[in-house]
C-alpha positions as CSV (number, residue, x, y, z in Angstrom):
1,X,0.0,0.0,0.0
2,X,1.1,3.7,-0.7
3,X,2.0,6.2,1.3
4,X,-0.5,7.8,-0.3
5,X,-3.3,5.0,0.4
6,X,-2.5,5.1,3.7
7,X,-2.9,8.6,4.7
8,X,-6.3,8.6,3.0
9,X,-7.4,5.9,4.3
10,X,-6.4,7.7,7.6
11,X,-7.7,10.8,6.5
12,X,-11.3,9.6,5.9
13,X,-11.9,7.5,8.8
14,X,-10.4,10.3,11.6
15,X,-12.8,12.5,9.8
16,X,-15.8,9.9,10.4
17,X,-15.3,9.4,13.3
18,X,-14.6,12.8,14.7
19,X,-18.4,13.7,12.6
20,X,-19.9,11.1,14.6
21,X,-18.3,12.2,17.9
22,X,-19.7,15.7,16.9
23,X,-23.0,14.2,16.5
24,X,-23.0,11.7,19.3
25,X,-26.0,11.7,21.4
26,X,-24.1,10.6,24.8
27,X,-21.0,11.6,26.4
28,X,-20.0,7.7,26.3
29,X,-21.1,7.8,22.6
30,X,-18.5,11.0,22.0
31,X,-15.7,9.3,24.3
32,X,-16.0,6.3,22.8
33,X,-16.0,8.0,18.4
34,X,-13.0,10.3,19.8
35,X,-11.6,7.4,21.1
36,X,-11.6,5.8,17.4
37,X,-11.0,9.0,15.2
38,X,-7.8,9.4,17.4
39,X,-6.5,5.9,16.8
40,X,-6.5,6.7,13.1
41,X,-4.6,10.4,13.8
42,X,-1.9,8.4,15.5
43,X,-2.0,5.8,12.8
44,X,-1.5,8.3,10.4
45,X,1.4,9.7,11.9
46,X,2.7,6.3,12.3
47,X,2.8,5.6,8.7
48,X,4.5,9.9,8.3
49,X,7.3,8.9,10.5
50,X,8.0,5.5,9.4
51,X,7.9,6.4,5.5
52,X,10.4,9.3,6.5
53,X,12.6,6.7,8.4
54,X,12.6,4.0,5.9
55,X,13.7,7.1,3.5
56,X,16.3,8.5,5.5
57,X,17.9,4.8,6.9
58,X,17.4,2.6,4.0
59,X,20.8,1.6,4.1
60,X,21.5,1.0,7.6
61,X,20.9,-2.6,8.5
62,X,20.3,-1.4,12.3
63,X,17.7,0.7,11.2
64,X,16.3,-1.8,9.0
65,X,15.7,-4.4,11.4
66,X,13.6,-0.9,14.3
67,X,12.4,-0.4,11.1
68,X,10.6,-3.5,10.9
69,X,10.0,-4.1,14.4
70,X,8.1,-0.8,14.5
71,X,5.9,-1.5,11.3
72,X,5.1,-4.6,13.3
73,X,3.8,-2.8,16.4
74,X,1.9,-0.8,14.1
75,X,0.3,-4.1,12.5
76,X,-0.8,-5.1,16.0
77,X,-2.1,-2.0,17.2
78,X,-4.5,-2.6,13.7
79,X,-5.3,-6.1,14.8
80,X,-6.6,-5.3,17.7
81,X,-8.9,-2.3,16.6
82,X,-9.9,-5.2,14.0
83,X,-10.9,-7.1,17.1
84,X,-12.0,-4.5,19.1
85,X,-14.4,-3.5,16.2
86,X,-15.2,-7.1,15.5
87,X,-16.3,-7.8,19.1
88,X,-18.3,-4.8,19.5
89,X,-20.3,-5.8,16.3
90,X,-21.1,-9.7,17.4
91,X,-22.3,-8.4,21.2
């Protein structure tokens, strides 16, 4: 996936999510959508600062193998808003 892909995919559900916070008819409701539309904010400067890194270190087989170990932090933080979202859904 792009760079590109990534931050718009980002992009579009912070700016879901922070509508329906706006909207939300509950403080628990608004908590709970702010608590979502941040996730993807952070996620989105997750994949800024790793692109910038993988730029900037490419070469260095040190920084490869953070490198790696951070884009796999970032894949579990997904999984478990996957499960998160999953769970909420089959309650």
């Amino acid at each position: 996936m792009t760079l590109e892909h990534q931050l718009s995919l980002c992009t579009n559900h912070y700016k879901k999510w922070k509508e329906l916070a706006l909207a939300a008819d509950s403080l628990a409701e608004s908590r709970k959508c702010l608590g979502r539309a941040f996730f993807w904010l952070e996620l989105q400067t997750a994949f800024i600062a790793l692109f910038a890194i993988e730029k900037t270190n490419g070469d260095d087989p040190k920084a490869e193998l953070k490198l790696i170990s951070a884009k796999a932090n970032v894949s579990k933080k997904l999984a478990e808003y996957a499960k998160e979202i999953l769970n909420e859904l089959n309650v």
